[in-house]
C-alpha positions in Angstrom: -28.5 20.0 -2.1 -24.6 19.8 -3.7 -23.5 16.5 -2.2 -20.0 16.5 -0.8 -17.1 14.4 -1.3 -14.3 15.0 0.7 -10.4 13.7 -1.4 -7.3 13.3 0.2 -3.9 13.6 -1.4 -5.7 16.1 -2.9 -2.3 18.4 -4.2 -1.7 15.5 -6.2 -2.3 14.2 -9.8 -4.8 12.2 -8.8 -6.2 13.9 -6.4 -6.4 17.4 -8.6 -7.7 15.5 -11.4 -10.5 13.6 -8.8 -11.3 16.9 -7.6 -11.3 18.2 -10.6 -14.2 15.9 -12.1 -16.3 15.9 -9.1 -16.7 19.9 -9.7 -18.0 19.5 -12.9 -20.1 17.4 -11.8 -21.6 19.5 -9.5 -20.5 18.2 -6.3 -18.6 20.4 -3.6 -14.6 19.2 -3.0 -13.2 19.2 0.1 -9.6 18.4 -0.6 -7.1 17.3 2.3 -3.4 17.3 1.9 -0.4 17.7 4.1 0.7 20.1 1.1 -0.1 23.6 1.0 -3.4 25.2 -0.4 -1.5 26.9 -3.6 -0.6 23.3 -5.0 -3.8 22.2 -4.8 -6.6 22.6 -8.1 -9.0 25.8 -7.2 -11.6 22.9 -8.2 -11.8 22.5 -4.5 -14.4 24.4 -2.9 -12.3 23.9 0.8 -9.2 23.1 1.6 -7.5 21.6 5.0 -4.1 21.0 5.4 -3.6 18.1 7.3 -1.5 14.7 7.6 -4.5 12.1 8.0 -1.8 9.6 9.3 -2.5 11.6 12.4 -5.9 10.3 14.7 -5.7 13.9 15.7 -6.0 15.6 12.4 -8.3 13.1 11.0 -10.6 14.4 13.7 -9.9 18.0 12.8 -11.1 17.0 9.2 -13.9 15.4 10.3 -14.7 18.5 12.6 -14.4 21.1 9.6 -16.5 18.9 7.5 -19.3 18.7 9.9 -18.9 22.1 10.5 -18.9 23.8 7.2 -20.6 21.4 4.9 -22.8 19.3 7.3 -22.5 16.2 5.5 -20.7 14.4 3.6 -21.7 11.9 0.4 -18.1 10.2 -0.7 -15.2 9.5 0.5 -12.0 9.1 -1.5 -9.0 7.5 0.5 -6.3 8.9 -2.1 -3.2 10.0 0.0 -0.3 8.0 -0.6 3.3 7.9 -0.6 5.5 5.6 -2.4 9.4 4.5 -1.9 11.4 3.0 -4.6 13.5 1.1 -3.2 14.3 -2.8 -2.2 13.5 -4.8 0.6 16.7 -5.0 1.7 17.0 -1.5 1.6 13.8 -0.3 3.0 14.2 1.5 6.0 11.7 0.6 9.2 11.0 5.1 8.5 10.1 4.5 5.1 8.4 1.3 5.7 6.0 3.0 8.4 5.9 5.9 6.8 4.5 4.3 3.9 1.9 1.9 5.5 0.6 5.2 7.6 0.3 7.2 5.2 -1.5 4.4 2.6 -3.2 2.1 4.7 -3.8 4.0 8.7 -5.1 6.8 7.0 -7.7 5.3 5.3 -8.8 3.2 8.7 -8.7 6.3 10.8 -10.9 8.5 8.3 -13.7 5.6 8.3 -13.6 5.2 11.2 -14.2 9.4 12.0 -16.5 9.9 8.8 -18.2 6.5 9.6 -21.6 8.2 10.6 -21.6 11.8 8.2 -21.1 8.9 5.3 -24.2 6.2 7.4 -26.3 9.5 7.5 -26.0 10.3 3.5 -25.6 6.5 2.2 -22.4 7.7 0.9 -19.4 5.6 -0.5 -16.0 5.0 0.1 -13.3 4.8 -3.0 -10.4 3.7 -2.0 -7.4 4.4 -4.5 -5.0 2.1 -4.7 -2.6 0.4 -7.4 -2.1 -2.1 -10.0 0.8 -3.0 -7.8 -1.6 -4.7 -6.0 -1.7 -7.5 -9.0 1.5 -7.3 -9.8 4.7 -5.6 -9.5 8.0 -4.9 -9.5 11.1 -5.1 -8.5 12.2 -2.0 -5.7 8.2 -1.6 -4.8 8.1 -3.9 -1.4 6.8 -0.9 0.6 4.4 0.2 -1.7 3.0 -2.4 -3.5 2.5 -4.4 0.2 0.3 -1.0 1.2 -1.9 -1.0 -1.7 -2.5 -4.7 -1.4 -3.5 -4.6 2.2 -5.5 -2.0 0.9 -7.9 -3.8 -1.5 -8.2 -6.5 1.3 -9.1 -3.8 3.4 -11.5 -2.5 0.6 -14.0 -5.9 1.3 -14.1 -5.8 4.9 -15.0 -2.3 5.1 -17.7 -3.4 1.9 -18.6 -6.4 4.6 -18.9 -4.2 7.2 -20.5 -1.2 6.5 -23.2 -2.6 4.3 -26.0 -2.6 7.1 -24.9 1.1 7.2 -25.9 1.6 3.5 -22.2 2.7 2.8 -21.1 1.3 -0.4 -16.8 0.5 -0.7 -14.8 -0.4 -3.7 -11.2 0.4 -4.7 -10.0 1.6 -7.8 -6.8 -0.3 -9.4 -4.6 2.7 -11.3 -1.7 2.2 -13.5 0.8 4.2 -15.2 -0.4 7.6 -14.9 0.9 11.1 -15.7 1.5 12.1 -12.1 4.7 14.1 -10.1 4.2 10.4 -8.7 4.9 8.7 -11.7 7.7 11.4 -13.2 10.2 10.7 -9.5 9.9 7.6 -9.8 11.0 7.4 -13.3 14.0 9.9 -12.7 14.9 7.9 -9.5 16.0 4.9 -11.9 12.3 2.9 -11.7 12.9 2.8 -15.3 17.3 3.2 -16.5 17.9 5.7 -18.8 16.7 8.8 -20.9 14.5 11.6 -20.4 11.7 11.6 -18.5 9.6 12.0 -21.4 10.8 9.4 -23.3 10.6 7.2 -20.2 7.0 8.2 -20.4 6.6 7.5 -24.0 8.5 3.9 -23.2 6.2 3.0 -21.0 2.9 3.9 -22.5 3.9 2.1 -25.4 3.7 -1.0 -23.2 0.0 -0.7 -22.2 -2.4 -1.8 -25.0 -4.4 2.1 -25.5 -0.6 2.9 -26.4 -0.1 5.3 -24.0 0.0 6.4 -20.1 -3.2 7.5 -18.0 -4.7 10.9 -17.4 -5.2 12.3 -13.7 -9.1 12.8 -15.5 -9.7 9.6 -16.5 -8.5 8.1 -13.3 -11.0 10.6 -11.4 -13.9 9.4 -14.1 -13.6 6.2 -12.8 -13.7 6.9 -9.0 -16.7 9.4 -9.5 -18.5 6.5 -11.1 -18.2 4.2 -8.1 -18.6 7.3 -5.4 -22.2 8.1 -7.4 -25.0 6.0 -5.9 -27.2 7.1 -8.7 -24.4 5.2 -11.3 -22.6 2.0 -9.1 -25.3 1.7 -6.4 -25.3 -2.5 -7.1 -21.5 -2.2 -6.6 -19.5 -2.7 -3.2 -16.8 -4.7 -2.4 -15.1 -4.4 -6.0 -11.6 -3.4 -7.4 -12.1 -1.4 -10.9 -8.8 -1.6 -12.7 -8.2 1.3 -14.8 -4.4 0.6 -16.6 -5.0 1.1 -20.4 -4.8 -2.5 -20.7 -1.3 -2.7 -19.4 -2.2 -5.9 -16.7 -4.3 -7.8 -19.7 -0.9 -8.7 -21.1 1.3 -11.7 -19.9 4.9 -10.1 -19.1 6.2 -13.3 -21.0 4.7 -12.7 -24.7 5.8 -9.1 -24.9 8.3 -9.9 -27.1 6.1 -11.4 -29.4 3.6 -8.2 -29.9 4.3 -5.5 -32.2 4.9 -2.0 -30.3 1.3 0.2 -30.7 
């Protein structure tokens, strides 16, 4: 039998490139997004629009899963928003827009999948950010959601263990995302193109270069598979090119890649 994992923020880079993997590997994708179905990768299998922010829609999900696929093997908590903008600045909207959207949605689909994922000895992969190390200025919002989210990431591991659900979080950095590209051409980075801004910043990671959607979805299927991670729970698996093994403070002292 396919095993199923079920993606959300799946009209995203990260989420088409996730999605993406997972077919090839075999799996069915059920890809959630508050999107519509043409932005999303026809490597999903199923598709339901929905804003998992929402107890009611989570439920809908859950309902359509149970219905149509009977089961479900992985989850991966992937929907996310981010605002670029200073504390000061942050709006209360934005600043609960952005804590529903990356930390409640992940609690509420848990909860609702709790006992398709108890039934399967599935996983939970729980994507958030580097900003959760370290970050930057403009970020509050973001950065504070993706950091409650790996704390989040060991309770559920704490939790759901007895269950034989396995949870760990995966750290990404700079990838090449619609994600990444607004934020650049909102001023995250002053001045140029985008795709020198791109180029700018890949030079700073230590592979020489910005992520992949793929290799980012690689990573999450390795801890979603119990046949590959299944000693593994409770992690965070940063996947940056190398760009947090680097001290801010001796950049000026390395030669650019």
């Amino acid at each position: 039998m396919r095993r199923v994992v079920l993606i959300t923020g799946a009209a995203g880079g990260i989420g088409r490139g996730c999605g993406k993997v997972f077919a090839e590997a075999g799996w069915t994708v059920v890809g959630v997004d508050k999107r519509p179905q043409p932005v999303l990768s026809e490597d999903a299998s199923r598709f339901i629009k929905a804003d998992v922010s929402q107890p009611d829609a989570v439920a809908q999900v859950i309902q359509e899963v149970t219905k149509h696929e009977g089961r479900m093997d992985a989850l991966v908590n992937n929907a996310a928003v981010q605002v670029c903008s200073s504390l000061l600045e942050t709006t209360v909207d934005e600043w609960d827009l952005t804590m529903a959207t990356n930390v409640r949605s992940v609690f509420l689909l848990v909860c609702a999948a709790h006992s398709l994922l108890r039934d399967s000895g599935g996983a939970v992969v729980n994507v958030s950010s580097v900003h959760a190390l370290s970050t930057s200025e403009g970020m509050a919002a973001y950065a504070a959601s993706k950091g409650a989210l790996v704390s989040l990431t060991r309770v559920m591991a704490l939790e759901f263990a007895r269950d034989g659900i396995r949870v760990n979080a995966i750290l990404p950095g700079a990838v090449d995302t619609e994600m990444l590209r607004m934020g650049l051409e909102r001023g995250h980075l002053k001045g140029g193109e985008t795709a020198d801004l791109i180029m700018e910043l890949g030079s700073r990671h230590a592979v020489g270069r910005v992520g992949r959607p793929e290799e980012i979805g690689r990573a999450v299927l390795f801890l979603a598979d119990g046949r590959e991670s299944s000693f593994i729970t409770g992690q965070t698996l940063t996947v940056d090119g190398g760009a947090t093994a680097r001290l801010s403070t001796e950049w000026a002292g390395f030669p650019k890649p």
